[in-house]
PASEBA-1860 file (N, C-alpha, C; in nm, 3 decimals):
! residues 69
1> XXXXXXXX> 0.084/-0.117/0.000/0.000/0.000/0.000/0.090/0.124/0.000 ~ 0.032/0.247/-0.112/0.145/0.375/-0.094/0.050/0.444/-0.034 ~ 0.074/0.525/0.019/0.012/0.654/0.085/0.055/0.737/0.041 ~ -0.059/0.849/0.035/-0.009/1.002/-0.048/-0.061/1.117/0.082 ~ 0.074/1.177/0.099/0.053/1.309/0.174/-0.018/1.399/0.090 ~ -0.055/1.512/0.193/-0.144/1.623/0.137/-0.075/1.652/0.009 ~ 0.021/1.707/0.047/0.088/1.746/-0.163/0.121/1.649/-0.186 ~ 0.068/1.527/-0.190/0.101/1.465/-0.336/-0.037/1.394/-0.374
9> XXXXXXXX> -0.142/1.425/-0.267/-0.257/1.415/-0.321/-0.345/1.531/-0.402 ~ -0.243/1.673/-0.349/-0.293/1.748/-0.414/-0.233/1.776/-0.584 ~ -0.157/1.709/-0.594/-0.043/1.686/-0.721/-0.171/1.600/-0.796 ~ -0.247/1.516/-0.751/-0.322/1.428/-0.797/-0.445/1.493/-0.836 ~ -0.516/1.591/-0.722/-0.666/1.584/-0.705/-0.643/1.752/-0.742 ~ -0.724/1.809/-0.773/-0.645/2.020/-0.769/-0.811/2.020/-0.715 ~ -0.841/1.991/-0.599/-0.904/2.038/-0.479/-0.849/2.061/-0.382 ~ -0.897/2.164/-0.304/-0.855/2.278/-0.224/-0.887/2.178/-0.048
17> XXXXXXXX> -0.842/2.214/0.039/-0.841/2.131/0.139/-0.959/2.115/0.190 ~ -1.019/2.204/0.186/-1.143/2.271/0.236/-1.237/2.163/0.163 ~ -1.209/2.161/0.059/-1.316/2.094/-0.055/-1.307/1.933/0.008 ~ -1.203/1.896/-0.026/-1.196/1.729/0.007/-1.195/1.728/0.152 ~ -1.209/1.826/0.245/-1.271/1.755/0.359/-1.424/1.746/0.372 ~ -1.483/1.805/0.308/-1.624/1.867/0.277/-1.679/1.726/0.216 ~ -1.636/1.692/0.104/-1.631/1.502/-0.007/-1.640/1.418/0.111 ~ -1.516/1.467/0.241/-1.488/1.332/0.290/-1.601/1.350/0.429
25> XXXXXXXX> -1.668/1.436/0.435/-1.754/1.409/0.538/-1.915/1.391/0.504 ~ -1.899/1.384/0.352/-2.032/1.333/0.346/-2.026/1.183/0.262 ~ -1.881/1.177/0.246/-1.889/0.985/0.164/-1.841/1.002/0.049 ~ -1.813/1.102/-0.042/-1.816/1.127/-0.146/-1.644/1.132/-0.199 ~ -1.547/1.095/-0.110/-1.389/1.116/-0.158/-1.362/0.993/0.018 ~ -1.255/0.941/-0.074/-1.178/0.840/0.008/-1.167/0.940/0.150 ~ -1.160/0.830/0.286/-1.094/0.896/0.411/-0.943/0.891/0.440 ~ -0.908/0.998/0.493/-0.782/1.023/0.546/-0.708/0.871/0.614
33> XXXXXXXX> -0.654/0.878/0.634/-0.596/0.764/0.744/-0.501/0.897/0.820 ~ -0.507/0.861/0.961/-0.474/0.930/1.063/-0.366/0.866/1.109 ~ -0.239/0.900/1.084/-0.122/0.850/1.122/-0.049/0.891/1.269 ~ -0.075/1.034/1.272/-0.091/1.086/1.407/-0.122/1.165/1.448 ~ -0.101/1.263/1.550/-0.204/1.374/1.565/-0.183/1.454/1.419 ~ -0.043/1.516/1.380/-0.028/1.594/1.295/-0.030/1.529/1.152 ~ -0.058/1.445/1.120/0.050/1.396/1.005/-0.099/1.269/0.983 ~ -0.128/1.317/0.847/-0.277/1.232/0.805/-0.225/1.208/0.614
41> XXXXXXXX> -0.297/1.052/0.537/-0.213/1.024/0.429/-0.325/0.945/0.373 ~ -0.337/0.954/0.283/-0.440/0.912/0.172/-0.389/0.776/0.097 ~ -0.470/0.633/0.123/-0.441/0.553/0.010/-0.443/0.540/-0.117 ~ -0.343/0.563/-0.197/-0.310/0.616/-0.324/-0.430/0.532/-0.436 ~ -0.424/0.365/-0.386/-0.537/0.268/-0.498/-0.648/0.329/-0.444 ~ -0.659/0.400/-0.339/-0.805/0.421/-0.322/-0.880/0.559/-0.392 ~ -0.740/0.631/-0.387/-0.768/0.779/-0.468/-0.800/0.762/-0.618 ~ -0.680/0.653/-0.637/-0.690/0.637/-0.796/-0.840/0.607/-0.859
49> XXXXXXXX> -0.892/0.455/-0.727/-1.011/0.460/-0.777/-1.157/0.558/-0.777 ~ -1.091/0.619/-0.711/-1.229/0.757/-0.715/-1.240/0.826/-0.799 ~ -1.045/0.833/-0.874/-1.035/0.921/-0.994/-1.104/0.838/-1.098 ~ -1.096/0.725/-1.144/-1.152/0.660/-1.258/-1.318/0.637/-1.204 ~ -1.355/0.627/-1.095/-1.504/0.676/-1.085/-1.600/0.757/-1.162 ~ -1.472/0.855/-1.113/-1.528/1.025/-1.189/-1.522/1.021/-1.330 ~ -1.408/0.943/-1.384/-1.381/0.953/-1.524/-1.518/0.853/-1.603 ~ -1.534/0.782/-1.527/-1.651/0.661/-1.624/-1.784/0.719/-1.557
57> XXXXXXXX> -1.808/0.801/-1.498/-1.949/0.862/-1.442/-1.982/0.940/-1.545 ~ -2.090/0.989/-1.538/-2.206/1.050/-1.625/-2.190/1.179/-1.556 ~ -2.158/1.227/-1.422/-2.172/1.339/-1.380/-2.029/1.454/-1.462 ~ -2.079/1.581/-1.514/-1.961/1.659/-1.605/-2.035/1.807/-1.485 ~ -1.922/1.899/-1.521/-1.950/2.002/-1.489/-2.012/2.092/-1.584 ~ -2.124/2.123/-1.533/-2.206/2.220/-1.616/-2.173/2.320/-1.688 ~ -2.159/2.331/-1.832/-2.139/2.389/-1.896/-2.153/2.582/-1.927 ~ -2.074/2.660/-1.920/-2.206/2.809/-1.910/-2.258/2.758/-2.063
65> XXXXX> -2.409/2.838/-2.057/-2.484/2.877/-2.150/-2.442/2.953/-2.224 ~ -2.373/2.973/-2.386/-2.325/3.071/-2.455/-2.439/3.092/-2.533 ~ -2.462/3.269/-2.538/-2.548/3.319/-2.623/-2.516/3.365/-2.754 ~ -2.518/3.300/-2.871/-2.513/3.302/-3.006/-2.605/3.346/-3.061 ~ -2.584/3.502/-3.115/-2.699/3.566/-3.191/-2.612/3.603/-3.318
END
């Protein structure tokens, strides 16, 4: 198993800390693993698979509306 610290999950994910704790308290992004008080590390197969989640999901970010006259 690799573990990914904050920057190198953020090397991975370009969400803001704020954001993926927000994912991770409602289910929606892998949990931390708590190594010790200071010092918390993300399972890398587990990130990966959330990333290819996202990639084979139906959910996209909404497009703006461009007005063509």
């Amino acid at each position: 198993m690799k573990l990914l610290d904050r920057k190198a999950l953020c090397a991975k994910v370009p969400y803001s800390d704020r954001w993926i704790l927000k994912l991770e308290s409602v289910g929606r992004f892998p949990k931390r693993i708590v190594l010790s008080p200071r010092r918390v590390a993300w399972d890398e197969a587990e990130i990966d698979a959330w990333i290819e989640s996202r990639r084979q999901s139906n959910e996209k970010a909404a497009a703006p509306l461009a007005n063509f006259s």
